[in-house]
C-alpha positions in Angstrom: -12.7 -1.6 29.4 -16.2 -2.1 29.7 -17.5 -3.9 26.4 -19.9 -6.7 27.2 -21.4 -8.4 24.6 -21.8 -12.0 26.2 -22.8 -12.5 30.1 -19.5 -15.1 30.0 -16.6 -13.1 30.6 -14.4 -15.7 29.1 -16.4 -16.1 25.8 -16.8 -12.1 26.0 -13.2 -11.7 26.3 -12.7 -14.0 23.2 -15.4 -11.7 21.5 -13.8 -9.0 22.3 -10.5 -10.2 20.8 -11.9 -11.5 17.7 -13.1 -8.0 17.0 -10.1 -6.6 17.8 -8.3 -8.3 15.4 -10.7 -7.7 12.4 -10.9 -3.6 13.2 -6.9 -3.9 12.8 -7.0 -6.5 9.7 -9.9 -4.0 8.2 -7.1 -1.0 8.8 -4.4 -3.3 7.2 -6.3 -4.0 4.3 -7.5 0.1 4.0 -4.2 1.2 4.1 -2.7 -1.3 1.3 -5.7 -0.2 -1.0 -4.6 3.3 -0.3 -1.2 2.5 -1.5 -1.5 -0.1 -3.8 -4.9 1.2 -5.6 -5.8 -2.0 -5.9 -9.7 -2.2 -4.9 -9.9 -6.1 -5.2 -8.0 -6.2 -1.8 -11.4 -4.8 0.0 -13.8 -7.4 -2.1 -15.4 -9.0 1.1 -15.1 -12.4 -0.4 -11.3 -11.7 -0.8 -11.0 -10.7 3.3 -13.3 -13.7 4.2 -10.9 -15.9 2.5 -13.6 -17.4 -0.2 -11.3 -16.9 -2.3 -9.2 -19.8 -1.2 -11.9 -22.0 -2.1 -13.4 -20.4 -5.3 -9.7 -18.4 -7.1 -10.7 -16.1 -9.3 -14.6 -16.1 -8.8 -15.9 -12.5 -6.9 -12.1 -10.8 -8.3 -13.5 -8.6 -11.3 -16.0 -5.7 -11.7 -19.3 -8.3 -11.1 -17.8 -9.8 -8.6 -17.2 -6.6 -6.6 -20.4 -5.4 -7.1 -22.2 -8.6 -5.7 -19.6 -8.3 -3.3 -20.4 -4.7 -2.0 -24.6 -5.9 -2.4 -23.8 -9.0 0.3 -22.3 -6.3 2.9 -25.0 -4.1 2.3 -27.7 -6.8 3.2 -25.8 -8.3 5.6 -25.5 -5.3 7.8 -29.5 -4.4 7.1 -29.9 -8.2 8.7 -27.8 -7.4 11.5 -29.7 -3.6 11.6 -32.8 -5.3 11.9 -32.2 -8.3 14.4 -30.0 -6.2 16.9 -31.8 -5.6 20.0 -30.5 -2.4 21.5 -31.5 -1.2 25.3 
């Protein structure tokens, strides 16, 4: 495997495992919305765990929609900023 993302092969390695892990929890969580039909499950908030802090706060219709607005800009910021070869 050739994936480098950092010049440290330790930290990429970590890198490497951290994104691992969210492509399968991403799966995980698709596959339970598939068979539970419960869209809540993929409100962003929900998978970073916000709503530990704040229960109840992003899991209705609103909330999913800010929800779906903050992935949208957050991947236009990461869009802009990534430098590419």
């Amino acid at each position: 495997m050739n994936i480098k993302i950092v010049k440290n092969k330790y930290i990429n390695a970590l890198f490497i495992l951290m994104l691992f892990s969210a492509i399968i929890h991403m799966l995980v969580v698709f596959f339970a919305v598939v068979i539970s039909g419960d869209l809540y499950l993929i409100n962003y908030f929900n998978i970073l765990g916000a709503d530990l802090f704040y229960p109840d706060a992003f899991n209705n219709f609103f909330g999913n929609i800010f929800s779906l607005f903050f992935v949208i800009v957050i991947y236009f910021i990461i869009l802009k900023y990534q430098k590419t070869k």
